[in-house]
SEDO-897237 format. One record per residue (C-alpha): residue number from 1; residue in one letter; x, y, z. Coordinates in nm, 4 decimals. Example, Ala and Ser with C-alpha at 12.3 -4.5 7.8 and 13.67 -1.06 7.14 Angstrom:
FIZA,1,a,1.2300,-0.4500,0.7800
FIZA,2,s,1.3670,-0.1060,0.7140
This chain:
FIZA,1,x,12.4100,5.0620,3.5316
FIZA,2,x,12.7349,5.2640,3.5711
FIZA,3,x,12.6827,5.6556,3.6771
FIZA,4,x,12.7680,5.9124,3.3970
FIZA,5,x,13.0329,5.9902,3.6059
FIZA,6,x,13.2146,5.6899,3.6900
FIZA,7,x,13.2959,5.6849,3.3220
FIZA,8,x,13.4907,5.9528,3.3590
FIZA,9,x,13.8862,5.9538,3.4364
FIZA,10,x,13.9275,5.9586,3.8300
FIZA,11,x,14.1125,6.2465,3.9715
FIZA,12,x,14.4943,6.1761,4.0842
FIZA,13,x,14.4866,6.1630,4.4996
FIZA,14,x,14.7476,6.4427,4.5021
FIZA,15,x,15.0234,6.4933,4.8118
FIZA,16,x,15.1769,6.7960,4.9900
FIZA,17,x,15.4442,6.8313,4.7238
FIZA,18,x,15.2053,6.8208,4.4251
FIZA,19,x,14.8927,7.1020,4.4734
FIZA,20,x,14.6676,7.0428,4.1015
FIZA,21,x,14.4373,7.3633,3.9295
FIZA,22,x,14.1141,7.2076,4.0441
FIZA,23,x,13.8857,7.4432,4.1581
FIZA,24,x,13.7578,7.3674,4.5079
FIZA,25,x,13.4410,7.5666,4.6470
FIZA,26,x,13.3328,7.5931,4.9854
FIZA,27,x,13.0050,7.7046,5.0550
FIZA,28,x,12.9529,7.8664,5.4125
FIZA,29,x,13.3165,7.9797,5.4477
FIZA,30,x,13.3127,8.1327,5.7619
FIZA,31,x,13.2737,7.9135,5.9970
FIZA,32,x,13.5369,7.7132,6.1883
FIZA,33,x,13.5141,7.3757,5.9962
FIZA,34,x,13.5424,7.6178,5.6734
FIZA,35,x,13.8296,7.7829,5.7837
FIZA,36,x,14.0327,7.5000,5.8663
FIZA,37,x,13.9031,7.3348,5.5536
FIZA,38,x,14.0401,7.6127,5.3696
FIZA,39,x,14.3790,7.6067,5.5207
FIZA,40,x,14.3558,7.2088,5.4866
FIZA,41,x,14.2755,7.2291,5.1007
FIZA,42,x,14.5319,7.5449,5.0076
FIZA,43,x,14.7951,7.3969,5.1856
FIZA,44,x,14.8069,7.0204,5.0265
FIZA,45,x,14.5269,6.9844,4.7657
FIZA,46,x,14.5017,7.2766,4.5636
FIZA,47,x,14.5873,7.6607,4.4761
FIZA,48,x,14.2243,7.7747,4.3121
FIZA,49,x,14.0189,7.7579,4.6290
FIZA,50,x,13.6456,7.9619,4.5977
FIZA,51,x,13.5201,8.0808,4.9610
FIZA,52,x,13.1531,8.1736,4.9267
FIZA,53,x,12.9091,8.3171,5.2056
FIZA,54,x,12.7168,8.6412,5.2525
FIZA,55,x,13.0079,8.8008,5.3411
FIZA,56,x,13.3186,8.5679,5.2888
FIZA,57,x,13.6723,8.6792,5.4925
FIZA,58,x,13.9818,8.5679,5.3103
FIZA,59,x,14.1436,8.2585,5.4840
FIZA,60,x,14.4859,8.2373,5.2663
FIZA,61,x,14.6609,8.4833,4.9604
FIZA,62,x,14.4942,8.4128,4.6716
FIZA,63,x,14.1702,8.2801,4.8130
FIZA,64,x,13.8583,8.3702,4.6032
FIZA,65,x,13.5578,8.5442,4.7872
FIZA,66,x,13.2116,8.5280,4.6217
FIZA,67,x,12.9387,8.6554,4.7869
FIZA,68,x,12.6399,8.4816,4.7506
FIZA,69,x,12.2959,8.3823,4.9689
FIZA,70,x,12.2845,8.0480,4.9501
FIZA,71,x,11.8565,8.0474,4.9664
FIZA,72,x,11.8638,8.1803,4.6378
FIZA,73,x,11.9322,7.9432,4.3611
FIZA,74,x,12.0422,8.1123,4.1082
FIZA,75,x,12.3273,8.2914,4.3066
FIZA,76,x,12.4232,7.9293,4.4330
FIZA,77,x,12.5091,7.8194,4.0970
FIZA,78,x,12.6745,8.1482,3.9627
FIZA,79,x,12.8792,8.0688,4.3043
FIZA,80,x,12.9557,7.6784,4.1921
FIZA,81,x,13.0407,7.7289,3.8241
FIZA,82,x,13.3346,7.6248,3.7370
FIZA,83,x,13.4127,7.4044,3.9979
FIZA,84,x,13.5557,7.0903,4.0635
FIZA,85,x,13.4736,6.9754,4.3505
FIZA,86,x,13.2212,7.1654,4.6089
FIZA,87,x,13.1914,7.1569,5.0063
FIZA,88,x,12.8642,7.2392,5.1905
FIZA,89,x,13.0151,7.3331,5.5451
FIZA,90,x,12.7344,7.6301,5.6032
FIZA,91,x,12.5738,7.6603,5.9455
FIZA,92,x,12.2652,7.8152,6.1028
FIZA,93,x,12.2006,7.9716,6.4638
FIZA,94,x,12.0440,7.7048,6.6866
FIZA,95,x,11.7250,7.8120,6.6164
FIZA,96,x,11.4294,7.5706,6.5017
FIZA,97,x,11.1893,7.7463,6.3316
FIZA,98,x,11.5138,7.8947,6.1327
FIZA,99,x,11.6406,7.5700,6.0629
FIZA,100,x,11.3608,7.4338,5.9101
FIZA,101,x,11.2730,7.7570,5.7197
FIZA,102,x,11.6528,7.8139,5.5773
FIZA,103,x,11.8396,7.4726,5.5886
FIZA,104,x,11.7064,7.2617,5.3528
FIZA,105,x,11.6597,7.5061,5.0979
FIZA,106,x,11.9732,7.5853,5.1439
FIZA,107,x,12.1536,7.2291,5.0775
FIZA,108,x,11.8577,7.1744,4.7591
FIZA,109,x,12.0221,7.4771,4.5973
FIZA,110,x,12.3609,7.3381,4.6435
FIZA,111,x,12.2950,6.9720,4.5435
FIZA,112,x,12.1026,7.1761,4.2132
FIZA,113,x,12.3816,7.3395,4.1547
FIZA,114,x,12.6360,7.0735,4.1729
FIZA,115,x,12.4665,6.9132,3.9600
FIZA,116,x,12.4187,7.1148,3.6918
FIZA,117,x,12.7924,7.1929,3.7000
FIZA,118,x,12.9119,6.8126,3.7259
FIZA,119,x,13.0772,6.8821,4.0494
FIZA,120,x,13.1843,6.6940,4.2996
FIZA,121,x,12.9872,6.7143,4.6478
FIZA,122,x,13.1097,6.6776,4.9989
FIZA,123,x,12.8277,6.7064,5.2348
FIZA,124,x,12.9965,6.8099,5.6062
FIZA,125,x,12.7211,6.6200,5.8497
FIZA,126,x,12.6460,6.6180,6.2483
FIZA,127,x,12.4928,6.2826,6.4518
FIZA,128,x,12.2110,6.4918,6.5690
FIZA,129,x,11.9787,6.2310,6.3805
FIZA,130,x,12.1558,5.9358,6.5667
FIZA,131,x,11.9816,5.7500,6.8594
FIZA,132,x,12.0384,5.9317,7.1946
FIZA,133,x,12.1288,5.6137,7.3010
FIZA,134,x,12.4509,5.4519,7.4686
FIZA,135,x,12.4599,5.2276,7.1477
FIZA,136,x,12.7886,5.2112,6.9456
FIZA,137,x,12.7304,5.4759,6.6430
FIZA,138,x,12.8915,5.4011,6.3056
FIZA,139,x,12.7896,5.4590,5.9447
FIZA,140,x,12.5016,5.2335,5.9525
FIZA,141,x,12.3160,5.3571,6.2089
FIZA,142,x,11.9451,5.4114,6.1357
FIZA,143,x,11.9050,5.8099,6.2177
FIZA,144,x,11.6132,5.8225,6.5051
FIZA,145,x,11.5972,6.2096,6.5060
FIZA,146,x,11.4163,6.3689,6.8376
FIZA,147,x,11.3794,6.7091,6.8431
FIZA,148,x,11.3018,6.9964,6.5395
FIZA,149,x,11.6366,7.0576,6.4843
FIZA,150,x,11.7790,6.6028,6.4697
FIZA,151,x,11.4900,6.5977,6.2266
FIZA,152,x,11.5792,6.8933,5.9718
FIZA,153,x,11.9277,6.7265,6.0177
FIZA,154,x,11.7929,6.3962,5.9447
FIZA,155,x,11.6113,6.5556,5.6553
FIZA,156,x,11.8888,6.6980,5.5030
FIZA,157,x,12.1150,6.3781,5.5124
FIZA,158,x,11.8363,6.1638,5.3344
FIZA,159,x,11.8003,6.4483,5.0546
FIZA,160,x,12.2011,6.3867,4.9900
FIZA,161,x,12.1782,6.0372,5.0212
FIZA,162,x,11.9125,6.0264,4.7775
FIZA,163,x,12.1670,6.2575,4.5101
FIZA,164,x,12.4133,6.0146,4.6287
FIZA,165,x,12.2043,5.6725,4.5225
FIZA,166,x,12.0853,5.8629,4.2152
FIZA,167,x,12.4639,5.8795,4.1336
FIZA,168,x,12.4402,6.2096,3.8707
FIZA,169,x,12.7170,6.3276,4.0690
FIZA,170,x,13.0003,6.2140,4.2980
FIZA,171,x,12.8869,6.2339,4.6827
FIZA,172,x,13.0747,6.1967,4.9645
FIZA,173,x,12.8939,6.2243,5.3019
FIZA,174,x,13.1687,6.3512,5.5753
FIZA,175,x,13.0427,6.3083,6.0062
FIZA,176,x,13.1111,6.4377,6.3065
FIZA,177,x,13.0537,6.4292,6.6546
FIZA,178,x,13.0525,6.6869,6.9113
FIZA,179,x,13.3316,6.9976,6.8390
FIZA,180,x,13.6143,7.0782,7.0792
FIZA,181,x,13.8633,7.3575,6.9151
FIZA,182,x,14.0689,7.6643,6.8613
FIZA,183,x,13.9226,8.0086,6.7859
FIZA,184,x,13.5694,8.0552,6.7526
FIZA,185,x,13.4816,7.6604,6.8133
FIZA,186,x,13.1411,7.6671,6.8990
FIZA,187,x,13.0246,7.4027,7.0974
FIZA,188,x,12.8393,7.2510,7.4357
FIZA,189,x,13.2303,7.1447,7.5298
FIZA,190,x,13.3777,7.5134,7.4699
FIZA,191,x,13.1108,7.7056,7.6092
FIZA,192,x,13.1255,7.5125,7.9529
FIZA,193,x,13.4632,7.4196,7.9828
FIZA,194,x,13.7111,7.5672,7.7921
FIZA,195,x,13.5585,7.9207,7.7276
FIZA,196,x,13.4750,7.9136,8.1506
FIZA,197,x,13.8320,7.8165,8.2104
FIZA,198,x,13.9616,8.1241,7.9760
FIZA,199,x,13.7058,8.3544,8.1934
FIZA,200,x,13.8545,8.2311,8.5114
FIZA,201,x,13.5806,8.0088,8.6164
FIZA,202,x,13.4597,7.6440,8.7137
FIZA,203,x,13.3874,7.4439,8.4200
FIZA,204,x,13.0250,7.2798,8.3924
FIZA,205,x,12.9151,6.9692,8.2531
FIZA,206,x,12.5767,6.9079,8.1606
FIZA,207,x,12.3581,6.5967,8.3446
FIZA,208,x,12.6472,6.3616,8.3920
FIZA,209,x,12.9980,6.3652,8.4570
FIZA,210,x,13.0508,6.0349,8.4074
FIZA,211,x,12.9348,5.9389,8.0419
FIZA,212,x,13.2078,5.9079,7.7679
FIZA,213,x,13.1810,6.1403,7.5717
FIZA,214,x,13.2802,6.1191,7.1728
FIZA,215,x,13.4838,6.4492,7.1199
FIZA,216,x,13.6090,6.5924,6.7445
FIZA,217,x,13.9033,6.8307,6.7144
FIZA,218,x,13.8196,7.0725,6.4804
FIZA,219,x,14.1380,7.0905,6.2485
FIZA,220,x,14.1047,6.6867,6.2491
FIZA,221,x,13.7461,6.7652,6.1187
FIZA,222,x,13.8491,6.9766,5.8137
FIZA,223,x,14.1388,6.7986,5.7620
FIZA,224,x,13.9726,6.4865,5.6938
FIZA,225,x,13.7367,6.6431,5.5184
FIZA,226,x,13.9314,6.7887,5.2690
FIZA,227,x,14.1222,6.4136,5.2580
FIZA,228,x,13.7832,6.2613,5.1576
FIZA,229,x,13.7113,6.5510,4.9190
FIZA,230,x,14.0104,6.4484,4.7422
FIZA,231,x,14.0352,6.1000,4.7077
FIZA,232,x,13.8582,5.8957,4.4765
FIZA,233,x,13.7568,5.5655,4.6464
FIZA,234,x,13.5970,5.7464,4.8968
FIZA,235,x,13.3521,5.9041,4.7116
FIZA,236,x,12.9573,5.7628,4.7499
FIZA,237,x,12.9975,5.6852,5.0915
FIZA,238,x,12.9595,5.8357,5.4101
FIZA,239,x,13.2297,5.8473,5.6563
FIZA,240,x,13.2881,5.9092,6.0363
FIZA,241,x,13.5449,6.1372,6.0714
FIZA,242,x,13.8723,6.0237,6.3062
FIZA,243,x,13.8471,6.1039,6.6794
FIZA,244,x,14.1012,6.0404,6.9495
FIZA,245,x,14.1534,5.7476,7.1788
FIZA,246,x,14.0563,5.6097,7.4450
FIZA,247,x,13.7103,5.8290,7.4926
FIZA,248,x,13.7341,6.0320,7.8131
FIZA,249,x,13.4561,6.0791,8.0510
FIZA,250,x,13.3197,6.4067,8.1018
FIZA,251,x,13.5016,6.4266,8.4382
FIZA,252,x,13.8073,6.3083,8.2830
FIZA,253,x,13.8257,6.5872,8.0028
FIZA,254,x,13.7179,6.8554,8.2446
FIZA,255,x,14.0102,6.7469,8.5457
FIZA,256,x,14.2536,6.7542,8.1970
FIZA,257,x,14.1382,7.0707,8.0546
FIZA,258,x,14.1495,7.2269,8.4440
FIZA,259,x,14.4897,7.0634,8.4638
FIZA,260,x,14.6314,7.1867,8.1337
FIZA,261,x,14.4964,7.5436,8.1912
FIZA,262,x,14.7104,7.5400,8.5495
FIZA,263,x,14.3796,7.5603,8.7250
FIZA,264,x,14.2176,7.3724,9.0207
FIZA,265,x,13.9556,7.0651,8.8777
FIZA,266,x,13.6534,7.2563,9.0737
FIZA,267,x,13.4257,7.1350,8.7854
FIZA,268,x,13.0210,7.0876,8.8938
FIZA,269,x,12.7150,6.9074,8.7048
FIZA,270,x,12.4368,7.1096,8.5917
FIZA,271,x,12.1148,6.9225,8.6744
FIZA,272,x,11.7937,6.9287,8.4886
FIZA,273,x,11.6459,7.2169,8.6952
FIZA,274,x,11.9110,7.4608,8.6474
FIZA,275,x,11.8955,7.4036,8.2749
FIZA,276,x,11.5320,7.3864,8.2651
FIZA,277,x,11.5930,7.7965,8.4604
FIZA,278,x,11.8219,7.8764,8.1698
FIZA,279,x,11.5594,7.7870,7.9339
FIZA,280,x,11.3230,8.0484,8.0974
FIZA,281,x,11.5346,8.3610,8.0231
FIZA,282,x,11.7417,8.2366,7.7405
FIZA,283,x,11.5844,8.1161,7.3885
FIZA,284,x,11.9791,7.9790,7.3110
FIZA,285,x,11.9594,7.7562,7.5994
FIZA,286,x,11.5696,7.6132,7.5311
FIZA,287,x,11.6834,7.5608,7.1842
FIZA,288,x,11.9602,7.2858,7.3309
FIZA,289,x,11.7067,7.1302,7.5320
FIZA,290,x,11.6383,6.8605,7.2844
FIZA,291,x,12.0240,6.7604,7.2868
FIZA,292,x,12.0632,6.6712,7.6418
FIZA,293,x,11.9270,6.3439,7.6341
FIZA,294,x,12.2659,6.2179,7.4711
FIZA,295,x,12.4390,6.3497,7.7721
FIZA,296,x,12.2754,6.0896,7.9761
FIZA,297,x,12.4235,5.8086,7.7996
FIZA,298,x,12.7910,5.7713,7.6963
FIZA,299,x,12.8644,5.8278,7.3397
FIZA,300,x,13.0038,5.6009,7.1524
FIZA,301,x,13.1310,5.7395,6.7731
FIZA,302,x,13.2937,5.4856,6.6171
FIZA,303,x,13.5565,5.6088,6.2905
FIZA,304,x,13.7619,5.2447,6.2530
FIZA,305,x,13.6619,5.3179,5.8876
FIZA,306,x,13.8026,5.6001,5.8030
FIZA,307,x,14.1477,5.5259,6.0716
FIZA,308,x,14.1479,5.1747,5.8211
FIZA,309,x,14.1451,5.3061,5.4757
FIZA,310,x,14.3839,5.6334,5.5895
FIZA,311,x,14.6282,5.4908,5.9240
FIZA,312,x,14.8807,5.7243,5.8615
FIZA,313,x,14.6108,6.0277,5.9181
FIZA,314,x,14.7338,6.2078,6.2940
FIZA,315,x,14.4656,6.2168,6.4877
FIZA,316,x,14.5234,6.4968,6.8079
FIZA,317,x,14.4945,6.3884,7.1710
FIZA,318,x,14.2736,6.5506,7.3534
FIZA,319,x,14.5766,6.6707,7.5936
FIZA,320,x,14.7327,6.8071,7.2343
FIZA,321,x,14.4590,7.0119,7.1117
FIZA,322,x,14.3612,7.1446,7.5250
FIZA,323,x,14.7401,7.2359,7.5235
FIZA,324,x,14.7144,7.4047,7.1446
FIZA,325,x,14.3899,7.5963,7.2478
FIZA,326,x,14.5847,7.7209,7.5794
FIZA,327,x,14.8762,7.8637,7.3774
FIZA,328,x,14.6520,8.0155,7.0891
FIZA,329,x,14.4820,8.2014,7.4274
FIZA,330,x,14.8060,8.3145,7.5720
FIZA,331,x,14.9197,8.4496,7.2220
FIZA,332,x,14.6175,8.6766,7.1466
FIZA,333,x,14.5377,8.7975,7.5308
């Protein structure tokens, strides 16, 4: 049986040179992915762009800001109405109990509300359900979460799989790896290399420097993103978004980062005893605990799916986006 929706007329995959009236949402618009999502979306797909959080900040001229809490259904939908196409980009403090109060209440209201508007739904996903393995990761893999947090995320990607095999609505499930990024990037990556290097100091790598490590360049992320949002024949599947090669090991993209930054590759490992002290003072740092397994192993991401069905997308080299975050920190000092 065909989905209500396929019935319908597909939507044109528009260019740079021809923005349409739909009206795109974006729920959780103030994070990083959101804001480059945002800038992504206004500045190829589409003028009516709706930025909704508790508090949403304007991203471009003419952006619309609804604020709405997202745990309360009924402000979700007043939020969605009216649009064409919704993104669920929101994010939560790394904080277990609060993820598994908040987060999938959060994404039922949204999935609710897409559906009673007939809107399109791009669901903006992490691997932290994945094996921490050294296994190759791609679209298949069976999610083994470990950890509070893998399984809320786990959780959540099986409730939008579920809308998505239902097929009420058009899903499209959008992954990433690990972040590395301009501005307010938050991530193991920034924190202990690129946010140390700004401060002046060593970077640190946790467990092992000599894992490959799967890295995504935020503005990559969201662009893709908003390229699966928009095209058709991508919908009702989930994707791995594009990532540069060849993988780096940690050493590698720490000796890079030191050498772009014009400072001397002093980087040092952080064993399990000095994060295990962390832990003891700092809630943020036992909430990562159940991530560093994965930092034993390399990490292998695979996106040959996505870089097939859209080789012309630019991915950035990891020497491009160290040399991008270098001038954006020059510029504002």
């Amino acid at each position: 049986m065909r989905a209500p929706w396929a019935e319908l007329p597909p939507r044109a995959i528009r260019g740079p040179d021809a923005q349409g009236k739909e009206m795109q949402t974006i729920l959780g618009a103030n994070g990083q992915i959101a804001q480059e999502l945002a800038r992504a979306l206004k500045r190829t797909y589409t003028d009516d762009l709706r930025l909704v959080s508790r508090t949403p900040r304007p991203v471009n001229t003419g952006d619309q800001l609804v604020p709405a809490d997202l745990l309360d259904a009924e402000q979700t939908l007043k939020a969605v109405e009216g649009s064409d196409i919704v993104y669920f980009t929101a994010g939560l403090p790394p904080d277990s109990g609060l993820w598994e109060r908040q987060f999938p209440s959060m994404l039922k209201n949204a999935l609710d509300a897409a559906v009673a508007t007939g809107a399109a739904f791009a669901y903006f996903d992490n691997t932290y359900m994945y094996p921490q393995t050294a296994a190759a990761q791609t679209e298949d893999t069976v999610f083994a979460p470990a950890g509070r947090k893998a399984r809320v995320r786990a959780e959540m990607a099986r409730m939008v799989l579920d809308e998505m095999a239902a097929g009420r609505i058009a899903v499209t499930i959008a992954r990433a790896p690990e972040f590395y990024g301009p501005g307010s990037t938050q991530s193991f990556t920034n924190a202990l290399i690129i946010d140390r290097l700004k401060a002046g100091k060593s970077p640190r790598v946790p467990l092992r420097d000599d894992t490959l490590r799967t890295l995504i360049w935020t503005p990559d992320a969201s662009r893709a993103l908003a390229l699966l949002g928009n095209t058709p024949d991508a919908q009702n599947q989930t994707w791995h978004l594009p990532c540069s090669e060849p993988r780096l090991t940690y050493a590698q993209f720490a000796t890079l980062a030191c050498t772009v930054f014009g400072r001397p590759d002093t980087h040092a490992t952080l064993g399990r005893t000095s994060l295990y002290i962390a832990g003891l003072f700092s809630k943020g740092a036992r909430e990562i605990r159940e991530l560093l397994p994965r930092y034993e192993h390399d990490n292998r991401f695979e996106s040959g799916k996505f870089k097939q069905r859209f080789p012309d997308f630019p991915v950035t080299s990891y020497d491009a986006g160290l040399r991008q975050i270098k001038h954006e920190w020059e510029t504002r000092k």
